[in-house]
N, C-alpha and C positions, 0 to 999 in steps of 0.2 A: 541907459540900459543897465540893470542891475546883473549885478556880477554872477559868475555862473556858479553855482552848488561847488564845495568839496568833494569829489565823488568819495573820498576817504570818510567823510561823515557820513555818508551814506550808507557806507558799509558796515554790515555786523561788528559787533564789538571786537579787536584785535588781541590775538592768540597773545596771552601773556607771559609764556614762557615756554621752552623746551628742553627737553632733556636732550642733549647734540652733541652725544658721545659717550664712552667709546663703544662700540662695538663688543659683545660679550663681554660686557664690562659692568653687565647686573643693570644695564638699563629697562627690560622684560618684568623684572622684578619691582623695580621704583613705578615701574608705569602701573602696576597692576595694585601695590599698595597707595596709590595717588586715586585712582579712579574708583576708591569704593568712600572715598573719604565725600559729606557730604556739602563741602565747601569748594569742590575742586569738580572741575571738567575736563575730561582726558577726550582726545577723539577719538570717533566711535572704532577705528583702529589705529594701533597704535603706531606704526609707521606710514605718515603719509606721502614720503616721498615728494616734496612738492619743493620745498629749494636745492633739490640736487636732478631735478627733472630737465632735463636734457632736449626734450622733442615734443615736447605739449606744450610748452608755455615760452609766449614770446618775452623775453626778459630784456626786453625796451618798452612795452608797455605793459607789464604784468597786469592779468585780471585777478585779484584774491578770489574771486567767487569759488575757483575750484577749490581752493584751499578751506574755504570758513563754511562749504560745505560738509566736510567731517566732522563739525560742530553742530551743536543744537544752541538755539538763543534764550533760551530757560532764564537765562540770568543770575546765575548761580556765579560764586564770588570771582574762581581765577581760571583761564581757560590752558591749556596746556597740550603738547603732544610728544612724541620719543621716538627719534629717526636719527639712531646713534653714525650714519656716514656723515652727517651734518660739519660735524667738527673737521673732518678728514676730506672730505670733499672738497675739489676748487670753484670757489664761488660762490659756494653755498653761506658763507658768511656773510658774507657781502650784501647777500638777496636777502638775509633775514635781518640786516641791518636797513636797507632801506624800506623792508616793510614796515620795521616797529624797531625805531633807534632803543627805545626804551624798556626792549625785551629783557628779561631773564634765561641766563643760559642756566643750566644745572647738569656737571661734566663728572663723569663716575668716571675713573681710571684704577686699572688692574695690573698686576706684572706682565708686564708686555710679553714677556716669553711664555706665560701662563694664556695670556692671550690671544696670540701668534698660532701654538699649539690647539687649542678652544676653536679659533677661526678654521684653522687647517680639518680639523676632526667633522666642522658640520658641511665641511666643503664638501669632504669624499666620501660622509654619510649618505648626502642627498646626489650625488655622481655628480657633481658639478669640477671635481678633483679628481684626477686620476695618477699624477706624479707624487711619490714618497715624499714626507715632511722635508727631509733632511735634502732632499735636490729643488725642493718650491723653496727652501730660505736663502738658496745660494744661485743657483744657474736659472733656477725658477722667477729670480727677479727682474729677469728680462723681458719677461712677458709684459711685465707694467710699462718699462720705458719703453716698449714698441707698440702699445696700445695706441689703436691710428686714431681714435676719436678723443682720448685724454692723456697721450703721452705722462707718464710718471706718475697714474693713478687708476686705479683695477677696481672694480664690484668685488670680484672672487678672488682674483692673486694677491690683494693686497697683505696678505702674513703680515710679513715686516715696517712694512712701510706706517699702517695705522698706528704701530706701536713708537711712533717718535713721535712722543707724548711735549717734549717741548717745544718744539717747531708749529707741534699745534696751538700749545697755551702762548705763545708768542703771535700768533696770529689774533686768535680772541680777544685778548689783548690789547692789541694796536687797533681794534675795533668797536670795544668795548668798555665801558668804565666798568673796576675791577670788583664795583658795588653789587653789577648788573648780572656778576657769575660766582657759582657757588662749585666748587672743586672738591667734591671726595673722593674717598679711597673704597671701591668695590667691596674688600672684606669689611671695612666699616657697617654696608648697609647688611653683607651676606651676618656679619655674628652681631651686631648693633642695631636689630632693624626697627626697636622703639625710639630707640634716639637719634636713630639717622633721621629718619623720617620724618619726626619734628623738627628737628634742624631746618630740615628741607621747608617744612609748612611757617617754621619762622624768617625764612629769607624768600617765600613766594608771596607772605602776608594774610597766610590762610589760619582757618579755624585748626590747630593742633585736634590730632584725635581724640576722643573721649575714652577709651580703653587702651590698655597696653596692645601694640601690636607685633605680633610672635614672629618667630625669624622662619621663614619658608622655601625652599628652592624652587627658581622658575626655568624651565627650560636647560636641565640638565643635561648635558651630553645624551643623547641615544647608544644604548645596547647596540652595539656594534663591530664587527670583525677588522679593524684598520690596518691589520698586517704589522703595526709596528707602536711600540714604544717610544715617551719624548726620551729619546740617548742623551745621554750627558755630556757627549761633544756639541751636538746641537742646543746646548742650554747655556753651556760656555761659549760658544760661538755668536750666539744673541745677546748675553748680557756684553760681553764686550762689545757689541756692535752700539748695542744702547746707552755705553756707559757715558758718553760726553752728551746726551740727548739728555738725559737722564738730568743731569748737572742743571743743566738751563733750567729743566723742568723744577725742579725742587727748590733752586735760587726765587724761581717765580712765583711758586706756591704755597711755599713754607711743608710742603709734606716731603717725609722721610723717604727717601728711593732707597736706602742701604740695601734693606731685603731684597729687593727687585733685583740686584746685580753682585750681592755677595756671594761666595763658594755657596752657603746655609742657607739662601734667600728662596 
């Protein structure tokens, strides 16, 4: 009897890469300069939500279908998408490791207190926040460890938590060969966005652009009343919380945290 079909053959060509992290951390922006480039296929939205999916997908026999359909099969050189809790989420490494061992990560990282802040702002813009910055970084982080469905990990309360940026590249990491991920710095792509971007098309394996491409904001804060300023005890209270997270992170990666946790930073 001849042996049965690889159903993995069968399927569309496998997502080549993801953008899996962080969170306002200018991934909005990478996505949107990747998907006009004409060697490169982003899907048809940019968050798919599909390895931190929780209640659709049985993850003892994952179906890809749902996933490879935000893809078109054109054939165009690298396929890609940008679903920044990826990094931050438990599990979600794991499920994109055994989809495609061979994937590319590509991880934008920001001042986690810049970040924190940023998260906090689009929480209470869209009313999904109602508690002041300064009581969600402290008493506020109770909400995460009492989450009955993921203890120690939030959609919306996560402020602090996304921002321990080594604990995550420690995990990528032990999952990952260190070929397989590319690790920038957010202000690189926000003031750098012709040479970040290349960067990026030389470690995806894609056609570099043919024009200089200009630096743009994506998804700026919204015009909005928040009742409150980032306070400078809340700025000191996070970089020290960060500061030995920070360490790991920087020994791992070779990028400079000073700024991130200095008085001037």
């Amino acid at each position: 009897m001849p042996a049965a079909p690889d159903r993995r053959l069968m399927q569309p060509p496998l997502v080549d890469f993801l953008i899996a992290g962080v969170q306002k951390g200018g991934t909005t922006a990478l996505y949107e300069y990747l998907r006009e480039l004409p060697g490169v296929q982003m899907s048809a939205v940019k968050e798919t939500h599909y390895f931190d999916n929780e209640t659709e997908i049985d993850w003892s026999a994952p179906d890809y279908a749902l996933y490879h359909s935000h893809f078109s099969t054109d054939g165009r050189f690298c396929r890609g998408e940008a679903t920044p809790i990826y990094s931050y989420w438990p599990n979600s490494l794991e499920r994109i490791k055994r989809y495609n061992p061979d994937i590319k990560l590509v991880l934008l990282f920001r001042d986690p207190v810049e970040r924190a802040w940023s998260h906090w702002k689009m929480e209470f813009a869209r009313g999904a926040e109602a508690e002041p910055f300064s009581r969600c970084i402290r008493e506020g982080r109770a909400r995460v460890v009492q989450d009955p469905d993921t203890p120690g990990f939030h959609r919306v309360y996560s402020y602090v938590e996304r921002g321990f940026y080594g604990g995550q590249i420690e995990r990528v990491y032990r999952l990952f060969d260190r070929r397989q991920v590319l690790v920038l710095k957010s202000e690189d792509l926000r003031d750098q966005a012709d040479a970040t971007v290349r960067r990026v098309c030389r470690f995806l394996g894609a056609n570099e652009p043919s024009a200089l491409v200009a630096n743009r904001t994506v998804h700026a804060a919204a015009e909005h009343d928040y009742g409150q300023a980032l306070h400078a005890d809340d700025v000191a209270y996070l970089r020290e919380l960060y500061r030995g997270d920070l360490t790991t992170f920087e020994q791992l990666t070779g990028i400079a945290t000073a700024p991130w946790i200095s008085d001037s930073g």
